[in-house]
Backbone as a printed PyTorch tensor [residue, N CA C, xyz], in Angstrom:
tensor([[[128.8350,  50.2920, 131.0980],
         [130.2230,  50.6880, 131.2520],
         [130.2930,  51.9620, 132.0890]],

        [[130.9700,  51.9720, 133.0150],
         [131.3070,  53.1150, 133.7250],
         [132.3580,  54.4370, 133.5310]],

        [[132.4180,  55.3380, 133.3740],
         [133.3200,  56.0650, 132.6870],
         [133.9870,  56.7070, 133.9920]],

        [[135.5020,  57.1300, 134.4170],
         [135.4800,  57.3490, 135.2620],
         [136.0430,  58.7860, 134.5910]],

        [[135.5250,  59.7400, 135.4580],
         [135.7220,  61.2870, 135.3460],
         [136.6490,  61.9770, 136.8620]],

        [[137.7290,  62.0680, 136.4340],
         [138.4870,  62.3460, 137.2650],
         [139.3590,  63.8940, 137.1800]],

        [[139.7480,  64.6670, 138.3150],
         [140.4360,  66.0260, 137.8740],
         [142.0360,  65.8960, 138.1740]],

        [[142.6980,  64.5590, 138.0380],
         [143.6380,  64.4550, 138.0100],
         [144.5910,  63.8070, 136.2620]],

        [[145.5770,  63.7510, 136.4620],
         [146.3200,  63.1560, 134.7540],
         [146.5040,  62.0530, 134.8750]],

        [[146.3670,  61.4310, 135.6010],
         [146.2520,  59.7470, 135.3690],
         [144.9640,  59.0130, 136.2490]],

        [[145.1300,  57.8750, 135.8350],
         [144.3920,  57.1640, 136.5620],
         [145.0570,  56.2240, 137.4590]],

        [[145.1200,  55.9040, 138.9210],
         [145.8360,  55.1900, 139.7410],
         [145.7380,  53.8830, 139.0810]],

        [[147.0700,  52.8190, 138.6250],
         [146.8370,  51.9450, 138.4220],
         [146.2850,  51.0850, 136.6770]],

        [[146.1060,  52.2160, 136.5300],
         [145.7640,  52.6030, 134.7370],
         [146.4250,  53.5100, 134.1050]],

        [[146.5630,  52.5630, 132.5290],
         [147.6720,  53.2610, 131.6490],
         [146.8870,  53.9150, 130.7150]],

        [[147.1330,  55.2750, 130.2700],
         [146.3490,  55.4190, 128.9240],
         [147.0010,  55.3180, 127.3420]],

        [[145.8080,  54.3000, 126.8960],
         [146.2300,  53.6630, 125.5730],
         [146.1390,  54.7220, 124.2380]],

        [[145.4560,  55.4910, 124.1930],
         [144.9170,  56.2930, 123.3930],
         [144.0540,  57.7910, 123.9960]],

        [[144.4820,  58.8640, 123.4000],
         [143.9320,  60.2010, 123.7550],
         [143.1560,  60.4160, 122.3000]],

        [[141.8940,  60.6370, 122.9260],
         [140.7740,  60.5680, 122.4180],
         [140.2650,  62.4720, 121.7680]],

        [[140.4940,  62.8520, 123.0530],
         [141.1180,  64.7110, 122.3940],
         [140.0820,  65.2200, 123.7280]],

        [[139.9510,  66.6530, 123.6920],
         [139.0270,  67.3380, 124.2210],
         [137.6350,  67.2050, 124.6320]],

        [[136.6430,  67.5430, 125.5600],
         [135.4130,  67.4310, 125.0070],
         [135.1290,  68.5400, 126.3340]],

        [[134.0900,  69.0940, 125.9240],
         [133.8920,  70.2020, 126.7610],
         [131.8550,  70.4410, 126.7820]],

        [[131.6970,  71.1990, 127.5200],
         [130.6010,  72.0220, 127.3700],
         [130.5310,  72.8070, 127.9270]],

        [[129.5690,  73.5860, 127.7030],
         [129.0220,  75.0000, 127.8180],
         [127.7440,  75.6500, 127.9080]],

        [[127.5800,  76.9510, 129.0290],
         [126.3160,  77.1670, 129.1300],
         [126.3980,  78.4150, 129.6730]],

        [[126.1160,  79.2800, 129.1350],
         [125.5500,  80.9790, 129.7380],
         [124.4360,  81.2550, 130.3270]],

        [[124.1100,  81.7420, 131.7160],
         [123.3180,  81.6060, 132.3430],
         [122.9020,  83.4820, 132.9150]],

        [[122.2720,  84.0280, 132.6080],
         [121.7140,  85.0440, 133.3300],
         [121.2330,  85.2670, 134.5300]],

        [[121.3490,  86.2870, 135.9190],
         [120.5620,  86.5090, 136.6770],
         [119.6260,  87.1010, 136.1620]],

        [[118.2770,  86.9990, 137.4100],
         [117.4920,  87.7240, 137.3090],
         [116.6920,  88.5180, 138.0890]],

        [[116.0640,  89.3550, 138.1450],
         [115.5880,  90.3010, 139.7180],
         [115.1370,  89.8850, 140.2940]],

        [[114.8470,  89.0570, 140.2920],
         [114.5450,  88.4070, 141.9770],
         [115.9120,  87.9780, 142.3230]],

        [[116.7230,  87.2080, 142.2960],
         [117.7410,  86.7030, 142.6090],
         [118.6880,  88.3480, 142.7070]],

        [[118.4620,  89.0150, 142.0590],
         [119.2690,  90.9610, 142.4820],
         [119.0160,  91.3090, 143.4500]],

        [[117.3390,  91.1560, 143.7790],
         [116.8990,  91.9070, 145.1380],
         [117.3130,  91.3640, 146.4420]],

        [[117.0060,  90.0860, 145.8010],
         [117.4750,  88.8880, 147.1900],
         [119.2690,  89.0290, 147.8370]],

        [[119.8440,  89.0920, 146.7270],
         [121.1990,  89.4160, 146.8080],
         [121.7390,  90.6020, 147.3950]],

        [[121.0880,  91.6580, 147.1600],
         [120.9990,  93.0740, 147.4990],
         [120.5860,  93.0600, 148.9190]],

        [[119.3700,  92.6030, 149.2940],
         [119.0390,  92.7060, 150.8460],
         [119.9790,  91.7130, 151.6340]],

        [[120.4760,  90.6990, 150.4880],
         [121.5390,  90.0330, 151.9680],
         [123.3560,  90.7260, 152.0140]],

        [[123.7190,  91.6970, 151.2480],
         [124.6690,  92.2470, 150.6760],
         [124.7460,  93.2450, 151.7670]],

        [[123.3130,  93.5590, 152.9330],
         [123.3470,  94.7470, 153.7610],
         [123.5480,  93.9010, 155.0950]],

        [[122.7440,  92.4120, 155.1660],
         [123.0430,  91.3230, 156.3600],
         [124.1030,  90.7060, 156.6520]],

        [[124.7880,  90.2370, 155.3010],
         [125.6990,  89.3400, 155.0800],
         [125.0700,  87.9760, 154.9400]],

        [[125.7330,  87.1430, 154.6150],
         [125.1270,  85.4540, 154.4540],
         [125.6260,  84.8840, 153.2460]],

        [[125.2570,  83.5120, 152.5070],
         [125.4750,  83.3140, 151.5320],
         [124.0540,  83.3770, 150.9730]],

        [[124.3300,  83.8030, 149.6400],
         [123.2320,  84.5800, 148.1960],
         [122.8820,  82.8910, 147.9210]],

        [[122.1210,  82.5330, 148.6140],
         [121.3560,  81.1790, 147.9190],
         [120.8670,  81.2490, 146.4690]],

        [[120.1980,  82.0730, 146.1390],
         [119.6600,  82.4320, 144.5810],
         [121.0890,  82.2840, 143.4210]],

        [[122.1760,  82.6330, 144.4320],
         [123.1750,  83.0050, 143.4380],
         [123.9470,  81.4950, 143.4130]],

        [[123.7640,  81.0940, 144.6840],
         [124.6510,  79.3930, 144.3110],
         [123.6270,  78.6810, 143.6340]],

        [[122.3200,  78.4780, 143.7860],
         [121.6560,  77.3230, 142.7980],
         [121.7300,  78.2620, 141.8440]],

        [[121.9500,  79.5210, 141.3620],
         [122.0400,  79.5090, 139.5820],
         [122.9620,  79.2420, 138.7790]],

        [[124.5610,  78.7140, 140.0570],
         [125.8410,  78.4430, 139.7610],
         [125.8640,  77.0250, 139.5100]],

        [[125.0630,  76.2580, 140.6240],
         [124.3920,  74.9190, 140.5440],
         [123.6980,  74.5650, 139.4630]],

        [[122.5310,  74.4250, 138.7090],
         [122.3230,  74.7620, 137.9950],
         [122.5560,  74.7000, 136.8450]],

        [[124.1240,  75.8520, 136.6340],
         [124.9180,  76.1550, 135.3760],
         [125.6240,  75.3480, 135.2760]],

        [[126.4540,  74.4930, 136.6150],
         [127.2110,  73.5950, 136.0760],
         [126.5150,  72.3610, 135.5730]],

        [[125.3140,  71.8730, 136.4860],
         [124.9170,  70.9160, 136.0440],
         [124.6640,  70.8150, 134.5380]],

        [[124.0800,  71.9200, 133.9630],
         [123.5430,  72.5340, 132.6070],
         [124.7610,  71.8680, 131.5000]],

        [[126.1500,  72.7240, 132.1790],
         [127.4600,  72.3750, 131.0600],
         [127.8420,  71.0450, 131.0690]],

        [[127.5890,  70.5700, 132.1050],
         [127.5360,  68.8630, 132.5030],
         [127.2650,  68.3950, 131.4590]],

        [[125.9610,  68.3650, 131.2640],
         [125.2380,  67.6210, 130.5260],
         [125.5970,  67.8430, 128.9040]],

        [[125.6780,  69.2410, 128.8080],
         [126.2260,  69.2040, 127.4540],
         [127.6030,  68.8270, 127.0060]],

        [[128.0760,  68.3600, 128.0710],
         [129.6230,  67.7750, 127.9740],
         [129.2870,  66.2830, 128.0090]],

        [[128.4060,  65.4920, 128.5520],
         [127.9900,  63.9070, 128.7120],
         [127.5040,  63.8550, 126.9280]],

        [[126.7940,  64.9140, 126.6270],
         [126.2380,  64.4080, 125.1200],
         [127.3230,  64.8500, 124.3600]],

        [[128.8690,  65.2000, 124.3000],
         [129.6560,  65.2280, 123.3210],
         [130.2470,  64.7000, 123.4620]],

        [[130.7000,  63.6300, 124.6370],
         [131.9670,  63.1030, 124.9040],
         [132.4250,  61.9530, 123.9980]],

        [[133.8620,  61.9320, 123.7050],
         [134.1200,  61.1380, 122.6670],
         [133.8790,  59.2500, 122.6320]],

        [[133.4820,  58.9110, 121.5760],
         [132.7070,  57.2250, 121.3710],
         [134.0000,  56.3230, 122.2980]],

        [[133.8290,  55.4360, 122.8480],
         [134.7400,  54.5390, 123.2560],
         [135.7920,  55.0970, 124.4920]],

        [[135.5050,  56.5340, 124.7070],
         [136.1770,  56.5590, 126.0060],
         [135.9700,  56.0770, 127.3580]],

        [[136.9280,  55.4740, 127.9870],
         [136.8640,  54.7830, 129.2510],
         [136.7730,  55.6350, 130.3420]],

        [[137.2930,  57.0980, 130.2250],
         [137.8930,  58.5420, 131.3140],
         [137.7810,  59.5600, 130.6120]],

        [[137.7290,  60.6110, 131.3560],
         [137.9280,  61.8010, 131.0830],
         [139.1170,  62.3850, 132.0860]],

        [[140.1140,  62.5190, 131.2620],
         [141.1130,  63.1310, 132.6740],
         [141.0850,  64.5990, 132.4210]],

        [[141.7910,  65.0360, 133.7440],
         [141.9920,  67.0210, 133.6580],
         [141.0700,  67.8210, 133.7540]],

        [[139.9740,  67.0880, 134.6600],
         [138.2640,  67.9350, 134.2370],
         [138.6530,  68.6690, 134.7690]],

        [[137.7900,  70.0180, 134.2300],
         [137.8020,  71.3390, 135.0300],
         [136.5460,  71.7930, 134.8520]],

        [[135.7830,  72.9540, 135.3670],
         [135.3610,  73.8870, 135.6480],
         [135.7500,  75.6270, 135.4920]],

        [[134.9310,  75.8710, 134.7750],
         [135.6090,  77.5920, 134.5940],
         [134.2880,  78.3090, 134.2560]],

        [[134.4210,  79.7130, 134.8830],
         [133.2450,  80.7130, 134.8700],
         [133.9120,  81.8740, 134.0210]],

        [[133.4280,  82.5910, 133.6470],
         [133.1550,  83.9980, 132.9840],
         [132.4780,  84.6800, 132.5020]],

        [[132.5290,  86.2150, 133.0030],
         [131.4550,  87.0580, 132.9770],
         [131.6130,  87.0460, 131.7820]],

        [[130.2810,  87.1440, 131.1050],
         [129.5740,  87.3310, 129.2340],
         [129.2480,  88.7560, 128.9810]],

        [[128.4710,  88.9530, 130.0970],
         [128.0900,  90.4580, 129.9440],
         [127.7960,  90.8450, 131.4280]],

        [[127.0390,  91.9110, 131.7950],
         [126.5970,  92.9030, 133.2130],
         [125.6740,  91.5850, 133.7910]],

        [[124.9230,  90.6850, 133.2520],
         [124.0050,  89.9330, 134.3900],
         [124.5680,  88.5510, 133.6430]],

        [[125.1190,  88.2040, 133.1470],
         [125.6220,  86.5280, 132.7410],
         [126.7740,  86.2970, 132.8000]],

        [[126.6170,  84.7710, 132.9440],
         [128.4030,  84.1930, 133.1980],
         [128.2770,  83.1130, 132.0210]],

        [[128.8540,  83.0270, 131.7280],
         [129.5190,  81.3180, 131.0860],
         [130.0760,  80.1480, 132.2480]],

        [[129.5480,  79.0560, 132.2290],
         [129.9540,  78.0250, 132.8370],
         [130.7810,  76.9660, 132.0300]],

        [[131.7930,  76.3710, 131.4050],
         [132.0040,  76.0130, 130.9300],
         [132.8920,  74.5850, 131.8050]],

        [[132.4170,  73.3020, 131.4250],
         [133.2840,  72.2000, 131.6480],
         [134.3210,  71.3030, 130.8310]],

        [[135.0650,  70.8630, 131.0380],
         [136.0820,  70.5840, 130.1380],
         [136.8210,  69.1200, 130.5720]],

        [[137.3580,  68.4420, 129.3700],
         [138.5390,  67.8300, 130.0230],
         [139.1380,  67.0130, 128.9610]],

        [[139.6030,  65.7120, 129.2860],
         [140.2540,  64.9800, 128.1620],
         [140.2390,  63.7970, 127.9810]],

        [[139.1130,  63.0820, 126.7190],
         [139.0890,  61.7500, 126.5590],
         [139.9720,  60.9380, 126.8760]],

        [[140.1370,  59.6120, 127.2000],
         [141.2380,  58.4600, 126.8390],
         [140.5230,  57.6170, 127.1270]],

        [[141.3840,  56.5370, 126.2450],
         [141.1440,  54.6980, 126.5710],
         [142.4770,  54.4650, 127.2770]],

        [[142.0520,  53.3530, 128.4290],
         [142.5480,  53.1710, 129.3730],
         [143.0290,  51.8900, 129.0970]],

        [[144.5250,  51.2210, 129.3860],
         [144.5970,  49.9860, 128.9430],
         [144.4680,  49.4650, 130.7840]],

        [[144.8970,  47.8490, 131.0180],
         [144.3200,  47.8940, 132.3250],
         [143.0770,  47.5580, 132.5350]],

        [[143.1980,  46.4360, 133.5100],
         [141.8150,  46.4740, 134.2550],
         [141.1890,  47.0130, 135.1790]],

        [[140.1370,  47.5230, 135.8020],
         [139.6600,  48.8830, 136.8260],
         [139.4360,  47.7870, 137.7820]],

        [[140.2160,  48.5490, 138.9840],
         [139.7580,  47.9560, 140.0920],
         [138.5940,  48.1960, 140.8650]],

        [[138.5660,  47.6370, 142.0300],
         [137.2400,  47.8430, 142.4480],
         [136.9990,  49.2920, 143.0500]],

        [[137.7930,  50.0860, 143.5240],
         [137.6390,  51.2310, 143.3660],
         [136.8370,  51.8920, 142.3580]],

        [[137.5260,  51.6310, 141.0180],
         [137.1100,  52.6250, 140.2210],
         [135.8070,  51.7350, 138.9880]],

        [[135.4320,  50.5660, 139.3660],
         [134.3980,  49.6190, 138.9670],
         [132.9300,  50.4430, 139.6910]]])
């Protein structure tokens, strides 16, 4: 079964039968000095902080996953996904993903098959 995960409130073409509730995950992720120094010497060049996007990469994938192992039994979608960061402390963020079960009445077209 395919689940379709979408960041919009409906599904084109699909009705939702039942809201299933929330399901989210989460993951706090620290820098670390190497990824400071690296950041620091390109902070005097300019560029993008590679160290700093795969640890953003990474984090989401991280909350991903802990959002795939809670998601609610029998849902067809997740609508309203989001993404959200926040600083935890001086070197960590929180990554957190989110969104909202449903069963979908409707058959999926081939689009979304």
């Amino acid at each position: 079964m395919i689940m379709i995960i979408i960041t919009t409130d409906c599904v084109p073409g699909r009705d939702v039968r039942e809201i299933l509730g929330v399901v989210q995950g989460s993951t706090v992720r620290a820098k670390h000095l190497g990824r400071d120094i690296m950041a620091g010497l390109k902070n005097i060049v300019g560029g993008e902080l590679r160290g700093y996007t795969e640890l953003m990469r990474e984090a989401r994938e991280e909350a991903w996953s802990a959002w795939r192992k809670r998601r609610k039994d029998g849902a067809d979608a997740v609508l309203n996904v989001r993404l959200a960061t926040a600083a935890v402390t001086g070197g960590a963020a929180e990554i957190l993903a989110y969104g909202t079960a449903v069963r979908l009445d409707g058959v999926a077209t081939a689009a979304w098959s």
